[in-house]
C-alpha positions as CSV (number, residue, x, y, z in Angstrom):
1,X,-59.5,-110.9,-151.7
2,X,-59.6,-113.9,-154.4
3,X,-61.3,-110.8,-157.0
4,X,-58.0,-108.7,-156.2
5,X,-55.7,-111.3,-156.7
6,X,-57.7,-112.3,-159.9
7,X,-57.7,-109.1,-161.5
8,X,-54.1,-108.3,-160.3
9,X,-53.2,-111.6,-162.4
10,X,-55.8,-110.6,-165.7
11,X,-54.1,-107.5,-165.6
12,X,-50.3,-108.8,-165.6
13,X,-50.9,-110.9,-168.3
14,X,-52.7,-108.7,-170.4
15,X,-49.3,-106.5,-169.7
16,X,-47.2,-110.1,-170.7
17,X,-49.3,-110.3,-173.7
18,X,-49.2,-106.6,-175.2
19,X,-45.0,-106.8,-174.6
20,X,-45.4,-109.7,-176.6
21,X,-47.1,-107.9,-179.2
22,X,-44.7,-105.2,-179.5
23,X,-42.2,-104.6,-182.3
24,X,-39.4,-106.9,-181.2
25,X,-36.5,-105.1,-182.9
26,X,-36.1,-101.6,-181.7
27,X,-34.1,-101.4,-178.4
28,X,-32.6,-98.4,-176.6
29,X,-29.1,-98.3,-174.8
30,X,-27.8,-95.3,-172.7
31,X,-24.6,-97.3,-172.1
32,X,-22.6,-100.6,-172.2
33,X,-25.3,-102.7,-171.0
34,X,-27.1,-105.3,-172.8
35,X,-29.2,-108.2,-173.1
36,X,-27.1,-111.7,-172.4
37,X,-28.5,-112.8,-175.6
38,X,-26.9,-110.0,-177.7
39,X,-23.7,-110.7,-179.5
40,X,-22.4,-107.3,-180.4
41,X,-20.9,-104.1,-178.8
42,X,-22.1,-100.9,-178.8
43,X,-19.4,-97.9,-177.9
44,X,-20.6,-93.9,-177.3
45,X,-18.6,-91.1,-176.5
46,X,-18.5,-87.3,-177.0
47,X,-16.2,-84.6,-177.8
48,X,-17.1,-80.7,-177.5
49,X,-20.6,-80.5,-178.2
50,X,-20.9,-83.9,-180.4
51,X,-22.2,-87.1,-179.4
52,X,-20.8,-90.6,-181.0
53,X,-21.5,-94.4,-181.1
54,X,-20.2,-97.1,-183.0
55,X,-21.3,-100.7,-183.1
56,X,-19.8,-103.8,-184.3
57,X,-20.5,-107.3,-184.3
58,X,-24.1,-107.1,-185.4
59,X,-25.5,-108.8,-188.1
60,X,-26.3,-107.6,-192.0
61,X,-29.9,-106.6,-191.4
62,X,-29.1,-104.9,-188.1
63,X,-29.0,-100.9,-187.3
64,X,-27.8,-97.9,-185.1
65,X,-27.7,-94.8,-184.1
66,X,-26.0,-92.2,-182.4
67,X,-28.6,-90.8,-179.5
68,X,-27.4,-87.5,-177.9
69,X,-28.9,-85.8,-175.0
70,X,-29.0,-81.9,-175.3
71,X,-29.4,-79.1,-172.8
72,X,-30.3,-75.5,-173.7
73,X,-29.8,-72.3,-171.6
74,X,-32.6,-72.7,-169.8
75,X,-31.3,-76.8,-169.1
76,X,-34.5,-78.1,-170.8
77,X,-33.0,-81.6,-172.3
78,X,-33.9,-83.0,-175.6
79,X,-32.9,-85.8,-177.3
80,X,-31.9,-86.1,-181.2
81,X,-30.6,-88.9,-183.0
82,X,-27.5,-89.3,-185.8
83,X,-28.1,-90.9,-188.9
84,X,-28.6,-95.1,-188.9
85,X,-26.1,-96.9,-189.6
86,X,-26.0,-100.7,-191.2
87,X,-24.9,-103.4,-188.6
88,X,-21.5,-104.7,-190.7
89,X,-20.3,-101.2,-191.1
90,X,-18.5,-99.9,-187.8
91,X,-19.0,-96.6,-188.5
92,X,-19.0,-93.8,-186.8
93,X,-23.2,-92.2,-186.0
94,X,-22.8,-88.5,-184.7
95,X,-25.2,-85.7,-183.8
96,X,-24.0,-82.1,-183.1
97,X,-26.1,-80.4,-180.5
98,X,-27.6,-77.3,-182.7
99,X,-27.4,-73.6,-182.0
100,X,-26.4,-72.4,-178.1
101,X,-27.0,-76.0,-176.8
102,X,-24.9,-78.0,-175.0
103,X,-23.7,-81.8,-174.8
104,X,-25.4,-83.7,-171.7
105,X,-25.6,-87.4,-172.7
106,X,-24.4,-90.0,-175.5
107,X,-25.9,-93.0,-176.2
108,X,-27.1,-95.5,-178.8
109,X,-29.9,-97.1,-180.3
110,X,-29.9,-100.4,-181.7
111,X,-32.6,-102.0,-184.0
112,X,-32.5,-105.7,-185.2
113,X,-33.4,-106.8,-188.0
């Protein structure tokens, strides 16, 4: 029992110590939740077949990005991403679902810097 236990605890922290290891700036949002240590707000929101976010609040050398779920025909999903935008700027990030395919999801990405 004591080897079990052992290699149940080697094991979570070599899992503590590779999330450690990690890039520590890219993190992914499907909605209004974030981490309590976060300072900004992230909005999404879609119109026809076009997917939106906006952030504000974050700092110069932070990023995001629009991240909208698709659906085809057949209702495979895929996701696609709008163009990054700098944390200061407030702008809009948008992604049109392409060809026949139809709006599922918006969300956001947010990388700091």
């Amino acid at each position: 029992m004591k080897t079990k236990i052992g290699a149940f605890l080697a094991g979570a922290s070599a899992v503590a110590v590779t999330g450690l290891l990690t890039a520590p700036g890219a993190i992914a949002h499907e909605g209004p939740e974030q981490s309590p240590a976060a300072r900004y707000t992230c909005t999404s929101s879609h119109k026809g077949n076009t997917g939106s976010a906006k952030c504000v609040d974050l700092s110069l050398y932070d990023r995001y990005r629009a991240k909208v779920t698709c659906t085809d025909s057949r209702g495979v999903l895929t996701v696609f991403y709008g163009p990054w935008r700098g944390g200061r700027s407030g702008e809009w990030s948008s992604y049109t679902c392409p060809g026949s395919g139809f709006f599922y999801k918006a969300g956001y990405e947010v990388e700091l810097g």
